[in-house]
C-alpha positions as CSV (number, residue, x, y, z in Angstrom):
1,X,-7.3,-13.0,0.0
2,X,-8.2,-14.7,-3.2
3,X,-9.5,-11.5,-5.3
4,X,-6.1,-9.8,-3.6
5,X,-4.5,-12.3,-5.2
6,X,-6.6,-12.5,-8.7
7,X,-6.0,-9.0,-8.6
8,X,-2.2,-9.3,-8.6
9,X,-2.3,-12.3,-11.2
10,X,-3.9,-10.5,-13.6
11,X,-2.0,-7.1,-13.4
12,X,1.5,-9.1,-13.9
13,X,2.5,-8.8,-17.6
14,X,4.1,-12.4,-17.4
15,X,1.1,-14.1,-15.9
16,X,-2.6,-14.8,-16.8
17,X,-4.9,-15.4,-14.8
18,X,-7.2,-18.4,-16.4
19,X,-9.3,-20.0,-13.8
20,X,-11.2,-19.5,-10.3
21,X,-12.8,-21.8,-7.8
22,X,-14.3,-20.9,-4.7
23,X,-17.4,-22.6,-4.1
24,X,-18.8,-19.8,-1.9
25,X,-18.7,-17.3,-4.8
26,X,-19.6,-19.6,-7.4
27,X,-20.5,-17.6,-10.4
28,X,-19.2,-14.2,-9.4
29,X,-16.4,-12.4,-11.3
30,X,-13.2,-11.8,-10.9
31,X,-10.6,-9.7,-13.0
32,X,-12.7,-11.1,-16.0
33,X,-12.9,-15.0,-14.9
34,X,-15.5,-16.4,-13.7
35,X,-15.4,-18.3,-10.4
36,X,-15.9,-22.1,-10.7
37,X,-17.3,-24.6,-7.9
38,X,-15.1,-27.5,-9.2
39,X,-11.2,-27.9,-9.3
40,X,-12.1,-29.1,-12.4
41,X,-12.2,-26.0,-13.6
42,X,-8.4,-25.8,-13.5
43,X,-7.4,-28.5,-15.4
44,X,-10.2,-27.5,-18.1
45,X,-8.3,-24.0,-18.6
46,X,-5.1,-25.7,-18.9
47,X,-3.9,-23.7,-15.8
48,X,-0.1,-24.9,-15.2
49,X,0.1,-22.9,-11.8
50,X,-2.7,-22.8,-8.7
51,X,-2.6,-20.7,-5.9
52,X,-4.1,-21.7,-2.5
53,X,-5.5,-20.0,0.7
54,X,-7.8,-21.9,1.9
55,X,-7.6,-23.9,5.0
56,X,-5.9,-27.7,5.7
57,X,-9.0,-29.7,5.7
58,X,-9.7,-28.6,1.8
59,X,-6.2,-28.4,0.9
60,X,-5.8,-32.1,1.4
61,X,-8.2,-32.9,-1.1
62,X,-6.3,-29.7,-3.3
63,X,-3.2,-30.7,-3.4
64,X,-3.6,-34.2,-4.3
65,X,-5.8,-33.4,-7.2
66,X,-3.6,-30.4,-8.7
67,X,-0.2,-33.3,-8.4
68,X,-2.2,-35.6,-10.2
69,X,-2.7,-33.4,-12.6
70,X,0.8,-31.9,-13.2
71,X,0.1,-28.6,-11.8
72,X,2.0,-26.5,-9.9
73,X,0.6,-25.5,-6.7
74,X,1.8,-22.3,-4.5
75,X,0.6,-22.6,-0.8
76,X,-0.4,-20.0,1.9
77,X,-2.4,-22.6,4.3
78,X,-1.3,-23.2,7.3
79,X,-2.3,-26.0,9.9
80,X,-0.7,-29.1,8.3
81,X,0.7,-31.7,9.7
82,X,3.9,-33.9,9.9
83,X,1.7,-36.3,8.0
84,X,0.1,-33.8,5.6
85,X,4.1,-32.8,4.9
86,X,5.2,-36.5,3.8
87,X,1.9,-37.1,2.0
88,X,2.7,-34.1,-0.3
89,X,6.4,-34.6,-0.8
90,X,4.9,-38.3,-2.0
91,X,2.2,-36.6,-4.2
92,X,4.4,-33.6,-6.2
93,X,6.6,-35.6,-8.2
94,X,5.2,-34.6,-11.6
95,X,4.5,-30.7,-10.4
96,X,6.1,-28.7,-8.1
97,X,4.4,-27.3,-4.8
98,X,5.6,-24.5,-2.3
99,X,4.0,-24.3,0.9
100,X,5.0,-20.8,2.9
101,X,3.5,-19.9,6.3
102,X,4.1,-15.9,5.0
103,X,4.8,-14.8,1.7
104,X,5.4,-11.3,2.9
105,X,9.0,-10.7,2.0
106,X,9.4,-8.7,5.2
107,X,8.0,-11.7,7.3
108,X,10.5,-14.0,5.8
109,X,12.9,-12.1,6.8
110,X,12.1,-11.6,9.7
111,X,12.0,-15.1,10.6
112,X,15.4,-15.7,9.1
113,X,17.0,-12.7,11.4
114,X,14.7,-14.5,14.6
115,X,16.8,-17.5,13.3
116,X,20.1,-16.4,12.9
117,X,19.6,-14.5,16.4
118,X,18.3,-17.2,18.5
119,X,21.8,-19.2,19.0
120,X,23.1,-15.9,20.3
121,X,20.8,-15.2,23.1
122,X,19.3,-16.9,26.6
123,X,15.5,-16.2,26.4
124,X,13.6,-15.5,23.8
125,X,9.8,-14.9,23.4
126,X,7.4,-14.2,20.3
127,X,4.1,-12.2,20.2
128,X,2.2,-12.1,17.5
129,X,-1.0,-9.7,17.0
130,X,-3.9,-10.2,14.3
131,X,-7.2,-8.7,13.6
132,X,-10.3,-9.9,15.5
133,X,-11.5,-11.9,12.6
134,X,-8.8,-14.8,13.3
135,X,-10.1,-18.0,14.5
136,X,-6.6,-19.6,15.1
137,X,-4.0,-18.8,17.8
138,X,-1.3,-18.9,17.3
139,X,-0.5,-17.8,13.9
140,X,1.3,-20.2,11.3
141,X,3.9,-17.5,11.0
142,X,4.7,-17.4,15.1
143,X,5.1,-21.8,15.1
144,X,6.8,-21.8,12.2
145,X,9.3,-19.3,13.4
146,X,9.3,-21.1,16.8
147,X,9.8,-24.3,15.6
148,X,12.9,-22.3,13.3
149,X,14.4,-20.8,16.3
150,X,14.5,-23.8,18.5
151,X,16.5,-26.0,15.9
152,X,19.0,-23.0,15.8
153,X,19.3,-22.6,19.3
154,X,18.7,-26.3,20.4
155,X,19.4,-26.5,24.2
156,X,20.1,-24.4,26.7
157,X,17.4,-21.2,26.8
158,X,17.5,-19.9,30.2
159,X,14.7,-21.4,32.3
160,X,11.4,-19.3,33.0
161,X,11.2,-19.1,36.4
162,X,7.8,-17.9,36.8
163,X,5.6,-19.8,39.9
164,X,2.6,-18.1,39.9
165,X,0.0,-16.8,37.5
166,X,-2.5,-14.4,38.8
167,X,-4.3,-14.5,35.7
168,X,-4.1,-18.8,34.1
169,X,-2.1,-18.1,30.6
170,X,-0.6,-14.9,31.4
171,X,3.0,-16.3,30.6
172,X,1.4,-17.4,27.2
173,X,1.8,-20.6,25.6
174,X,4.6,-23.0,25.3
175,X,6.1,-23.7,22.1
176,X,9.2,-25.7,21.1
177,X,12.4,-25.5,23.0
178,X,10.0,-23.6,25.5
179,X,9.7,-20.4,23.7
180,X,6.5,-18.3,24.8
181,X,4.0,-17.4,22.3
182,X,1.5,-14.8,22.9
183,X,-1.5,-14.3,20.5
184,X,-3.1,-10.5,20.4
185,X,-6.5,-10.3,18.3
186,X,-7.3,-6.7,18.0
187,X,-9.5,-5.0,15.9
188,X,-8.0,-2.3,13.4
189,X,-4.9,-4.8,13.4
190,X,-3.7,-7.0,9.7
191,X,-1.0,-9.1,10.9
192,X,2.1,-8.2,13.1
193,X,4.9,-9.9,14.6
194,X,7.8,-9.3,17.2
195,X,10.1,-11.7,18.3
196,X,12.1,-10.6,21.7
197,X,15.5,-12.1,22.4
198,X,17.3,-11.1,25.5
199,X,20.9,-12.0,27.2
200,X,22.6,-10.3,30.5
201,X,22.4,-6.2,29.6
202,X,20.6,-6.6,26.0
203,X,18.0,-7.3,24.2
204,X,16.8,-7.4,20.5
205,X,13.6,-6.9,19.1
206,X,12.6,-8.2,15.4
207,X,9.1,-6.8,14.3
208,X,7.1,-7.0,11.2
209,X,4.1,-5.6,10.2
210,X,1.8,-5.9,7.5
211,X,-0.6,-3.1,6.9
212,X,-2.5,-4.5,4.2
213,X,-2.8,-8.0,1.9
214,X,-1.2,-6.4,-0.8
215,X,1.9,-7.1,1.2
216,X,1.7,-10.5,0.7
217,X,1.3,-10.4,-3.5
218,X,5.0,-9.8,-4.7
219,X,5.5,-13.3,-2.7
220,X,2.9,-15.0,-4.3
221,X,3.6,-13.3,-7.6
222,X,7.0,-14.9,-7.2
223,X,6.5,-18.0,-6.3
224,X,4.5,-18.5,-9.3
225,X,7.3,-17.4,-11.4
226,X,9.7,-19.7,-10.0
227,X,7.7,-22.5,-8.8
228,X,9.0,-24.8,-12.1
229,X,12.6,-24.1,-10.5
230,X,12.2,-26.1,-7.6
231,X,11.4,-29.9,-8.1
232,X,9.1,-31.6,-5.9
233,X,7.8,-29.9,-2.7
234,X,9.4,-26.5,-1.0
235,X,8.5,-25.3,2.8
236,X,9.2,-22.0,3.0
237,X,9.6,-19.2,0.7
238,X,13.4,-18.3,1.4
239,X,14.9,-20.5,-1.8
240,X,12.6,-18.5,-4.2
241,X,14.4,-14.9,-2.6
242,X,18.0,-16.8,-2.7
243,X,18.3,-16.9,1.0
């Protein structure tokens, strides 16, 4: 994700990209930079934007660091916490920071629609599906748009009225407002999502796919466009696409 996203920095006439870390790849090139080991590195090249994909365990240390320095930081981790939330609304109050679960613009969408839907239906269940090579179930796209849902719909979903599994998890798990989430890993698979709402003699299905990581660039290219518009910290990429 991080050369994708190099890549796509450096093709955009309106950006530059000026600095790399990744202390896997230290000393390897990318689109002309070379990659750093230190955040450091950022503040040294004057960098007024960052870009993270990495995982919650470094972006706690990340985040603080590019706040106290001024920068502005544009977030595709996932896995944070209430805590982690109010921590980094604290931090950014000299920068800016967006943190998105998806920043393919058909996801977000997709999510909004699953939103918009959910007070409008009795059951509702999501399944996600992702390449074999994913260590976490479920996705941070699938809570994040069951955690959505349930606040639209609040109470009332139809109860599941299952008794018996023949195979343990079959009904998938339970997620807020008691929403089912099933997690595929697949090989040949990127990322894909359907969200399933039903009511007496109808249903509706919501599915996104994305093919390839480019999908996800025009978001990120976005955000860092816009990230000085919005002061302080933004979940969610829908204010940056006016929705």
């Amino acid at each position: 994700m991080g050369s994708a996203v190099c890549a796509a920095v450096a093709a955009d006439p309106h950006l530059e990209l000026a600095a790399a870390v990744d202390p896997h790849a230290v000393g390897q090139e990318r689109e002309g930079v070379t990659i750093a080991a230190e955040l450091r590195a950022l503040v040294d090249a004057a960098c007024t934007v960052a870009v993270d994909f990495s995982v919650a365990a470094a972006s706690r240390i990340t985040l603080p660091f590019l706040a106290m320095h001024g920068i502005h930081a544009v977030v595709g981790t996932t896995g944070f916490t209430d805590d982690d939330i109010t921590r980094f609304r604290g931090d950014f109050s000299g920068s800016n920071c967006l943190i998105t679960a998806n920043f393919a613009i058909s996801a977000v969408l997709m999510m909004r629609f699953a939103e918009m839907a959910a007070p409008l239906f009795d059951t509702a269940e999501i399944i996600e599906l992702h390449h074999d090579q994913k260590i976490d179930a479920p996705s941070g796209t699938a809570i994040t748009t069951a955690g959505r849902m349930a606040v639209a719909r609040g109470s009332g979903w139809a109860a599941d009225r299952t008794e018996h599994e023949v195979y343990s998890g079959s009904r998938g798990g339970q997620g807020p407002g008691g929403i089912r989430v099933h997690s595929v890993r697949m090989r040949g698979m990127v990322a894909h999502q359907e969200v399933i709402l039903g009511a007496h003699g109808q249903t509706l299905t919501i599915r996104q796919d994305s093919y390839d990581r480019l999908s996800y660039m025009p978001g990120v290219v976005l955000a860092c466009k816009r990230i000085h518009e919005f002061p302080g910290l933004t979940v969610g990429l829908e204010p940056f696409l006016d929705l």
